[in-house]
N, C-alpha and C positions, 0 to 999 in steps of 0.2 A: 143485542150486541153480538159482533163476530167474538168464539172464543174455539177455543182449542178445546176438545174432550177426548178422553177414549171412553172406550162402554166395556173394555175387559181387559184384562195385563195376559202378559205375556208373545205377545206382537206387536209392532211399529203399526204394522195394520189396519190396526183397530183406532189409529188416531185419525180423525175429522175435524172439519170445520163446520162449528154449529152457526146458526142464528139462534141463540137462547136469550133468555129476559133479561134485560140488564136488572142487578142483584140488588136489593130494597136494603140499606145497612140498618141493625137493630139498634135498641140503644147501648150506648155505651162504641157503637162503631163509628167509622167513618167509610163512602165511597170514592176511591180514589180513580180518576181517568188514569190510566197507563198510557205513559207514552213511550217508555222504553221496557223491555222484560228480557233479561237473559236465560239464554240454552245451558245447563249446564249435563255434565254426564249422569247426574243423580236424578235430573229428572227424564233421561232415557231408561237408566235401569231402573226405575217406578213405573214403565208403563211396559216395562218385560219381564215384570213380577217378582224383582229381586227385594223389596221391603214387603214384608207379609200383614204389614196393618191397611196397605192403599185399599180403600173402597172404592168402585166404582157405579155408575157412571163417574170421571171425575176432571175436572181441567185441571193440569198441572202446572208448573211453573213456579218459581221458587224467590226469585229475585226482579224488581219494578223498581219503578223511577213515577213518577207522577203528578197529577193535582188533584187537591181533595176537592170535589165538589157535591158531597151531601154531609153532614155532621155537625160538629158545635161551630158555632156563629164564628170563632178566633183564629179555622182553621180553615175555611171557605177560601178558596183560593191560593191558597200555599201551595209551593216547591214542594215533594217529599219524596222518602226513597225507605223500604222497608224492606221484609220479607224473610226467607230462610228456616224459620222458626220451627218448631214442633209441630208437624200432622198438617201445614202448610203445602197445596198439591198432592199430598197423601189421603187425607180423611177430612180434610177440607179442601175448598175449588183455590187453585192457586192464581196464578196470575198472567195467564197464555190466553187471557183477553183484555177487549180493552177497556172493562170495570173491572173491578177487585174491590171484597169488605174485610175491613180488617178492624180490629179491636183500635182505638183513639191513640191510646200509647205505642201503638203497633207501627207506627209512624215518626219522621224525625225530620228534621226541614234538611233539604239537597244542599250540598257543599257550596257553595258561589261558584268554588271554581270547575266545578264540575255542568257536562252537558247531561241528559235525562239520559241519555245513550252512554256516559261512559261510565254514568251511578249504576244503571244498569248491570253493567259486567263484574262489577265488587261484590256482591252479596256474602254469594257462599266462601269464593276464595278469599277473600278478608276479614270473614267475619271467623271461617276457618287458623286464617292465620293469626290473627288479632287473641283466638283463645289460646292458641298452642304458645304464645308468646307469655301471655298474659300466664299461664297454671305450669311454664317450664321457666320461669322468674328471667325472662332477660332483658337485661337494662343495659345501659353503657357500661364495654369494654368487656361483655360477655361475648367469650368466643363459640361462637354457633355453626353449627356444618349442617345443612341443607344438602339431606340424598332427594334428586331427583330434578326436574326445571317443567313443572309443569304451571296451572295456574296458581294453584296454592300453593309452590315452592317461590314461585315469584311475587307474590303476593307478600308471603312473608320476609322474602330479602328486602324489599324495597321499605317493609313498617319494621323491619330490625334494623336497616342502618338508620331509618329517623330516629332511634330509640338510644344512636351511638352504640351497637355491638358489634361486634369484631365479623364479618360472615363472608363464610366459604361456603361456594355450591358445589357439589360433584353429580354427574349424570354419564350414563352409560358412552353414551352416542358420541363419537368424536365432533361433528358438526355442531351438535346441541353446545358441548364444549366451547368449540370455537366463537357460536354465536353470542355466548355469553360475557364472553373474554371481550369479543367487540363490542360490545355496552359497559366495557367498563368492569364488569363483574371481577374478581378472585374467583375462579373456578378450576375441577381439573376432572380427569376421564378416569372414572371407575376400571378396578382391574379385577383383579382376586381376591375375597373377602377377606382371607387372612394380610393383605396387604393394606386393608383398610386403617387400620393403629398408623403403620407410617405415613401413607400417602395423606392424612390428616395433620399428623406433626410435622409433617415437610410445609403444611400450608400457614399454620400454626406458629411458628419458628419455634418447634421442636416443641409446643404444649399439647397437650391433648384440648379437642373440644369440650368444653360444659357442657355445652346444650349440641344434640344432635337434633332436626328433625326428620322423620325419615318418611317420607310421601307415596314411597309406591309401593310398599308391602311386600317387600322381598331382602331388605336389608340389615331387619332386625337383631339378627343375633350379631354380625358384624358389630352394627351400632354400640351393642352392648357390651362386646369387648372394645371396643374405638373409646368412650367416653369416659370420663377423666373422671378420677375421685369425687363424691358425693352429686355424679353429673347426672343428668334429666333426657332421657331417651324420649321424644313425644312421635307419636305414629297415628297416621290416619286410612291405615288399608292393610291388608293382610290377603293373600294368595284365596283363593276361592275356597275350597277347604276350612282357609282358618289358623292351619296349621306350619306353626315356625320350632323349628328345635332351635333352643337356643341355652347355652349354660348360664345356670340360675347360682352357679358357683362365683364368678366371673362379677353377677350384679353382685350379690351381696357383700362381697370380700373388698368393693371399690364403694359399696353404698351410694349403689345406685339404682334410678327410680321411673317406668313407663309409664307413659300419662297418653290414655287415649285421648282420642280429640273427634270429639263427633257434634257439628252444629244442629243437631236433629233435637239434641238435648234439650236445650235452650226455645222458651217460648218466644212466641212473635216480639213481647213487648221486652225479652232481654236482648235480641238480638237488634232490637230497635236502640237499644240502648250502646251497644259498641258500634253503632255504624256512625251514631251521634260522636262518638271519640272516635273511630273514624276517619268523618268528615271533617273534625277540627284539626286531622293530622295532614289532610287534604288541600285546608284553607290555608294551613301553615308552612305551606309550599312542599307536600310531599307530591312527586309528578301524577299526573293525570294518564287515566288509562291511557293506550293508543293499542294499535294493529289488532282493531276486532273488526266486523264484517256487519254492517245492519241488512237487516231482509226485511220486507214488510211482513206484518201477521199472514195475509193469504199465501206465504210461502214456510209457512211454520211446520208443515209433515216434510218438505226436504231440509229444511233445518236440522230435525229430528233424527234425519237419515244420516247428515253430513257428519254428526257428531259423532253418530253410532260409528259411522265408517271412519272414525281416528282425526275429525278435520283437524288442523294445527291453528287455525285461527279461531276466539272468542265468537261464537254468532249472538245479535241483540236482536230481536224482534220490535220492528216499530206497527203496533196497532193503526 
């Protein structure tokens, strides 16, 4: 089978296209054909050394769309969409070809309304958004402010208003802004963190947010003065360092509470488990991806490149 490998981290370099064996699944697995696999940025910085568990030789790739064609008898032929999970493209071969073994449960049948190509592009950023939703408790008429407009800010806006919550996006960029605004969005242009408290409650009609989530790692301590009594700060990135000053005064005197958000946590077969809720929220008319880019696999080292290099659009790889 064609697949994606590198043989060392820390260079783009080092990624080929192999002809290796297509993969025997053990028991207890299943071998799914891929026919769509998305690029995401976690699996650029895994093959530039920034997770210190990736083993190599290793294929990478994180998120697939597919059909099961070796396993138990009741699965032979199924839609399926899995991936993301714990040591997934890390310390195990991911999905940047066009087999993939994954554990039975590791698996969950493809939305209807969904193509293999647009399953493909949900993985991380939904199953990302789906936990920060899920462990920062927001249900209808929770007012939620979204720092950032990337894929998992968008991700989440669009499973928190299925959800009925109240959501406001802020992002740096005037355009980004504006772009957002033309889809309909409540959105508004980040200024100076100490103006973050109001430019919130001007969106609010003068509440504070409950739920912040805050995406890009630079907003933190802001957030944590911005959010309302007993409110839920959730983050999923932090500055390269690590390090945020933030007053620990401020949380606790409003009792309030940071909930990281890392999909790396979660095994193949739990992550297989929210995509199935999910796809039910997919079936139930929440809209279908759009404006991502397909490349076939033998274009998958500039894929690699595009993304490193900031691309703005989703890339899927069709094997």
């Amino acid at each position: 089978m064609q697949a994606l490998q590198f043989s060392a981290t820390g260079s783009l370099d080092t990624l080929q296209l192999h002809d290796l064996a297509k993969p025997v699944p053990a028991a207890g697995e299943v071998l799914v054909e891929v026919r769509a696999t998305g690029v995401n940025p976690s699996d650029i910085k895994n093959v530039l050394g920034l997770f210190p568990y990736t083993t190599t030789p290793r294929i990478p790739g994180r998120d697939f769309a597919g059909v099961v064609v070796a396993g138990p008898e009741q699965l032979l032929g199924q839609a399926v969409w899995g991936g993301s999970g714990q040591g997934f493209g890390f310390y195990r071969d991911g999905c940047h070809a066009q087999y993939v073994t994954v554990p039975v449960n590791a698996v969950t049948p493809l939305p209807k309304s969904l193509t293999f190509a647009q399953a493909a592009t949900c993985g991380v950023p939904f199953i990302t958004a789906w936990d920060a939703l899920e462990r920062s408790h927001v249900k209808a008429g929770t007012r939620l402010l979204i720092i950032g407009a990337g894929a998992v800010a968008k991700a989440t806006q669009v499973l928190a208003e299925a959800r009925g919550a109240e959501v406001v996006m802020a992002a740096r960029r005037a355009d980004v802004v504006q772009s957002l605004q033309t889809q309909g969005i409540n959105a508004f242009q980040l200024s100076a963190e100490e103006q973050l408290p109001e430019q919130a409650r001007q969106h609010f009609k003068q509440q504070a947010p409950e739920v912040i989530f805050e995406t890009t790692g630079f907003w933190l301590a802001a957030a944590v003065n911005t959010v309302d009594t007993f409110g839920r700060v959730a983050i999923i990135a932090a500055p390269k360092d690590g390090v945020i000053s933030l007053s620990s005064l401020n949380l606790y005197r409003r009792g309030g509470s940071i909930v990281g958000i890392n999909s790396l946590l979660y095994s193949l077969e739990e992550c297989a488990q929210m995509l199935k809720r999910i796809g039910e929220a997919f079936d139930a008319g929440l809209p279908a991806p759009s404006g991502f880019i397909e490349l076939p696999l033998s274009q998958a080292v500039t894929a690699y490149q595009q993304v490193s290099a900031g691309a703005a659009e989703k890339i899927v790889l069709i094997p």
